[in-house]
Backbone as CSV, one residue per row, in Angstrom:
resi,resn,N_x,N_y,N_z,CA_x,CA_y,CA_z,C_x,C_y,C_z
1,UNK,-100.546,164.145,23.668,-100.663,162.755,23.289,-99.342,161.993,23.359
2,UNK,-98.079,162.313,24.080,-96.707,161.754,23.449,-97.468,160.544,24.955
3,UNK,-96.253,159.798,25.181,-95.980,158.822,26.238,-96.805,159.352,27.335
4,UNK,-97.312,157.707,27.516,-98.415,157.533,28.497,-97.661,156.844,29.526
5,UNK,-97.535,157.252,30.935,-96.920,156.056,31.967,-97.872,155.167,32.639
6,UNK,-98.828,155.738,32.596,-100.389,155.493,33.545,-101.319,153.966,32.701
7,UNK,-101.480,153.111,32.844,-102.228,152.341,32.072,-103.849,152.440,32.510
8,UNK,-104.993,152.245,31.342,-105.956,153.037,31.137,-106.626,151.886,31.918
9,UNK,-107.574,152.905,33.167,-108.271,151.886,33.720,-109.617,150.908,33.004
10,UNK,-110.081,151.635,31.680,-111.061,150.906,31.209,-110.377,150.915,29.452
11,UNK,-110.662,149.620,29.038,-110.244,149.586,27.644,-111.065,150.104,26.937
12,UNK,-110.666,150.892,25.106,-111.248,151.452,24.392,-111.986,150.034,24.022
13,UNK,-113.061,150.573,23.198,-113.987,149.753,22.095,-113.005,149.525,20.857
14,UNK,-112.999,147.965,20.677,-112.225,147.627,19.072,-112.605,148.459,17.895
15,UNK,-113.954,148.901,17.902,-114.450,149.514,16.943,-114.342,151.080,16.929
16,UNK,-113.879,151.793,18.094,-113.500,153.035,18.683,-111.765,153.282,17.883
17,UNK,-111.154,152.059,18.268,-109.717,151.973,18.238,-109.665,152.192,16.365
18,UNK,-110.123,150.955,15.579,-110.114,151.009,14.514,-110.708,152.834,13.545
19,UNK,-111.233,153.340,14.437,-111.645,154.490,13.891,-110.861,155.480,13.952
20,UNK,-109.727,155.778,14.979,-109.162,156.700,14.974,-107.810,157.011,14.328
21,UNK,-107.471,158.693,14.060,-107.138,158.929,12.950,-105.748,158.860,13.204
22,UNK,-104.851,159.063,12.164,-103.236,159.274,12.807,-103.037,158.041,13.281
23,UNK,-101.266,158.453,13.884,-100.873,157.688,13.817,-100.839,157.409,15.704
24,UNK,-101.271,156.057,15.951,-101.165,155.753,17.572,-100.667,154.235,17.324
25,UNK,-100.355,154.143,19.114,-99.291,153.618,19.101,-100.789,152.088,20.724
26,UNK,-100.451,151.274,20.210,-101.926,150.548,21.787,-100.521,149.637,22.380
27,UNK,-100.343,149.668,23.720,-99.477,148.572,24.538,-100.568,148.111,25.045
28,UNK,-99.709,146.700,25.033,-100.604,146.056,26.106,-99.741,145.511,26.751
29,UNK,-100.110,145.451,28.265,-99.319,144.829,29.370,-99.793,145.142,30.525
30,UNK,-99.307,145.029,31.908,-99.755,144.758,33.106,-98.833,145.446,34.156
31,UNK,-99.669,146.540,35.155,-98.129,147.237,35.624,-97.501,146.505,36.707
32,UNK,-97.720,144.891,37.271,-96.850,144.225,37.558,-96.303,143.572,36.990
33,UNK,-95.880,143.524,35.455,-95.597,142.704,34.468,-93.833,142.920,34.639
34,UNK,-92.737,141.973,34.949,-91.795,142.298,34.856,-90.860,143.165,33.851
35,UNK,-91.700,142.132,32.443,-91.310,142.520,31.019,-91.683,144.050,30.718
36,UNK,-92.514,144.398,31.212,-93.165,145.449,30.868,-92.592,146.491,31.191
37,UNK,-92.241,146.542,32.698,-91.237,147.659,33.343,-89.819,147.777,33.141
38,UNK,-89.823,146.947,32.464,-87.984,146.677,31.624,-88.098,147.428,30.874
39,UNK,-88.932,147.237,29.920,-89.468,147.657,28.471,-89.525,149.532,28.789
40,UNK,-89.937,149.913,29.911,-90.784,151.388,29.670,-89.875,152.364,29.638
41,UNK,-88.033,152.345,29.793,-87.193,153.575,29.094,-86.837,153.203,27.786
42,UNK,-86.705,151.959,27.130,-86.833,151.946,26.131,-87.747,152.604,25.435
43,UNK,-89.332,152.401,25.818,-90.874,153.249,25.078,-90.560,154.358,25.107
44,UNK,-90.230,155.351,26.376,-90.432,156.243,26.823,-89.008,157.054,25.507
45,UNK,-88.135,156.427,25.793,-87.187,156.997,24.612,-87.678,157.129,23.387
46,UNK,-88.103,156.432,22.933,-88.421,156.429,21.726,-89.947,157.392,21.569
47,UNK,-90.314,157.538,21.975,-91.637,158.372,22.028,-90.817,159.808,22.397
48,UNK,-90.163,160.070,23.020,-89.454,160.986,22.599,-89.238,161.565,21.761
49,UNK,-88.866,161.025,20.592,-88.797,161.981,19.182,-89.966,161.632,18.518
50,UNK,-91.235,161.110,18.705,-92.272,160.951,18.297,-93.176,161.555,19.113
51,UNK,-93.609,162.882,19.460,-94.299,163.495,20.550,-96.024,163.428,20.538
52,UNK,-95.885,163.596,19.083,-97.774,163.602,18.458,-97.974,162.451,18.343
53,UNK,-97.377,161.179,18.221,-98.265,159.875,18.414,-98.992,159.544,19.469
54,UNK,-100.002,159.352,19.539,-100.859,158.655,20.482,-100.627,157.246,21.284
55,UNK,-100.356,157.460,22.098,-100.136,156.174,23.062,-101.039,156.088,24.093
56,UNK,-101.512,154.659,23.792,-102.449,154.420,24.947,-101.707,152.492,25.130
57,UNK,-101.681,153.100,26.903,-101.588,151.855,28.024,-102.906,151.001,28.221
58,UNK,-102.736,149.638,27.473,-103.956,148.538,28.060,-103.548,148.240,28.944
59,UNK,-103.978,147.741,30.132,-104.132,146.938,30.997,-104.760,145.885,30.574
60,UNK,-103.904,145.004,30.231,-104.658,143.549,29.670,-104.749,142.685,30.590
61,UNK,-105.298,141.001,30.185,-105.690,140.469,31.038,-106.746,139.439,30.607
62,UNK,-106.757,138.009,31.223,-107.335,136.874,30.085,-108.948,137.537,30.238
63,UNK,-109.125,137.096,29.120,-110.267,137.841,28.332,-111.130,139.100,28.380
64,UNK,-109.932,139.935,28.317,-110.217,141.345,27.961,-110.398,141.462,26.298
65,UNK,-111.609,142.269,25.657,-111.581,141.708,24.864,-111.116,142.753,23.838
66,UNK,-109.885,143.866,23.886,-109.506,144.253,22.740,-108.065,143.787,22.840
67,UNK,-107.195,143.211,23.624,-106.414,142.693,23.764,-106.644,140.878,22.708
68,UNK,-107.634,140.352,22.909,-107.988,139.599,22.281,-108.063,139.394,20.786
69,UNK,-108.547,140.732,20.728,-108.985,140.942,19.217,-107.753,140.952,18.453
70,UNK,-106.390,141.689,19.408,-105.511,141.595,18.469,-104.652,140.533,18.660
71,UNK,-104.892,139.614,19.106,-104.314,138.012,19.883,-103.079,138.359,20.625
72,UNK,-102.960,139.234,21.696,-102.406,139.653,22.371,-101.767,138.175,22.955
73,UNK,-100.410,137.654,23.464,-100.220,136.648,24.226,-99.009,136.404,24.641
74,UNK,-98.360,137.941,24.719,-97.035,138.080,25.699,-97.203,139.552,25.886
75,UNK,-96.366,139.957,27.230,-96.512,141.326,27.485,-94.777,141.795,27.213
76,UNK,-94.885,143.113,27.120,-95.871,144.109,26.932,-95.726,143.850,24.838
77,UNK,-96.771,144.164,24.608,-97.149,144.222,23.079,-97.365,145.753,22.615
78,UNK,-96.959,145.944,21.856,-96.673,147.399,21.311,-97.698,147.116,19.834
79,UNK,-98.366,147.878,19.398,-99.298,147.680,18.393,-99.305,148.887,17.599
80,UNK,-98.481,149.053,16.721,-98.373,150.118,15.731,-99.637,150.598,14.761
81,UNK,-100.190,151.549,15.243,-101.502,151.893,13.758,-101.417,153.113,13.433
82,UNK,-101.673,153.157,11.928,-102.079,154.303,11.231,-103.574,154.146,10.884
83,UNK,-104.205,155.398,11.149,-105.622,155.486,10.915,-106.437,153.966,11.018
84,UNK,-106.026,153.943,12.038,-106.664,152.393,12.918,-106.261,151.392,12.263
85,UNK,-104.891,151.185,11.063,-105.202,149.976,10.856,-103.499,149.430,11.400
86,UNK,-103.742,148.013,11.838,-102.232,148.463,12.545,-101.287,147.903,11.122
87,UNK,-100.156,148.478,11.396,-99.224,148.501,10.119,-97.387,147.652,10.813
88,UNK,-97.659,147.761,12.113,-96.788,146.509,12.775,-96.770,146.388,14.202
89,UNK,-95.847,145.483,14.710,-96.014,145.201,16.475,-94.629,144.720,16.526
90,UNK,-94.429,144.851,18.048,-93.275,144.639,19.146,-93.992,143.889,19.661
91,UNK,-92.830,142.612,20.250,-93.921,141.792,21.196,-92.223,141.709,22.099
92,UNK,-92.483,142.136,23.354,-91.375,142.590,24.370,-90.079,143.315,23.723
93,UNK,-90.464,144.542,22.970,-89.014,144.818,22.935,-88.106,145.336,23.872
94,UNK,-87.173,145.188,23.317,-85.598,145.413,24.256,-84.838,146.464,23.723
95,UNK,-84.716,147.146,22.489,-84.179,148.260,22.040,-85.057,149.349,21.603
96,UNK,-84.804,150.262,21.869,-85.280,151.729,21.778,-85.460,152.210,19.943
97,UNK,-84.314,151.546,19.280,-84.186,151.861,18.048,-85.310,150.998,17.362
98,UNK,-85.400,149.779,17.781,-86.721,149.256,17.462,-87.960,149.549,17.450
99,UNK,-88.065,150.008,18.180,-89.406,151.227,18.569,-89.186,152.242,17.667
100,UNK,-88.490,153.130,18.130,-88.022,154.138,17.265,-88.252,153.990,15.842
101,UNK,-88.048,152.995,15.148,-88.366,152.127,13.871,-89.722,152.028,13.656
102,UNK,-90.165,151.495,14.205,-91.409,151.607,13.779,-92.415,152.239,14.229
103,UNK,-92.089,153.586,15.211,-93.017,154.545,15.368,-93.034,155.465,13.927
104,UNK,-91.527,155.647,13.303,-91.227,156.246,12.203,-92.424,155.289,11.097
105,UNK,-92.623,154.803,11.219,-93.228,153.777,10.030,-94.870,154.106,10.128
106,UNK,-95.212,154.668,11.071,-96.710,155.143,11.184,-96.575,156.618,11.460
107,UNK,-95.417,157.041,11.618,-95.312,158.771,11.300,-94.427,159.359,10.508
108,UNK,-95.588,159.905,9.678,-94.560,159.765,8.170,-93.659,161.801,8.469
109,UNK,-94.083,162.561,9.497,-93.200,163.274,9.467,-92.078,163.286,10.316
110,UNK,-91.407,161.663,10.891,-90.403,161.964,11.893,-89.578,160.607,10.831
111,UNK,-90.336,159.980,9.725,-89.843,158.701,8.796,-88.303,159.130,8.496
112,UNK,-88.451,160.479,7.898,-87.124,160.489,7.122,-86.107,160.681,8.564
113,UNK,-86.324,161.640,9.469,-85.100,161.872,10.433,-84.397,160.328,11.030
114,UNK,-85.793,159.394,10.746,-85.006,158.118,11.507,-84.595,157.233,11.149
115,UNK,-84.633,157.749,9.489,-84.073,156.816,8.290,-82.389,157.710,8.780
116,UNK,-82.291,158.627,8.904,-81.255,159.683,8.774,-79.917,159.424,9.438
117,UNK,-80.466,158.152,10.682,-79.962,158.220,11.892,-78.572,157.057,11.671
């Protein structure tokens, strides 16, 4: 489950997403998205020391509708959840430690090492 490079050709169900357990991580963005491919050694770092989070690649896109649901309206969007409920978001980040931050914040066994740091 660590880092996804591949974005998912069909989106989950909102009601699929909200159900699942642990801690995952939903992007949304577009793999011609400039922002997005800036963004992906930053992700990719940071998912690094977060290996068991779940990451899943949207392929978003006007009115796709779980992108919607979470009023998706810059790429790439990073959507932090614990047991489906999301607990924060990136909207284009640019630092790794930022991520890093708040992957720690929905995984409570990598929290303390990245408080540590």
């Amino acid at each position: 489950m660590p880092y996804n490079a591949t974005f998912t050709a069909t989106e989950p169900l909102r009601a699929d997403v909200d159900m699942l357990p642990g801690p995952t991580v939903l992007e949304f963005g577009a793999p011609w998205c400039g922002y997005c491919v800036n963004a992906q050694p930053q992700i990719e770092a940071a998912f690094a020391r977060h290996p068991h989070v779940r990451h899943i690649r949207i392929e978003d896109a006007r009115g796709r509708p779980l992108g919607r649901s979470y009023k998706v309206k810059l790429w790439p969007t990073l959507v932090f959840l614990r047991d489906g409920q999301e607990r924060s978001r990136l909207v284009r980040p640019a630092r790794t430690e930022d991520i890093d931050r708040a992957l720690a914040g929905i995984d409570p066994d990598r929290a303390v090492a990245a408080g540590a740091r």
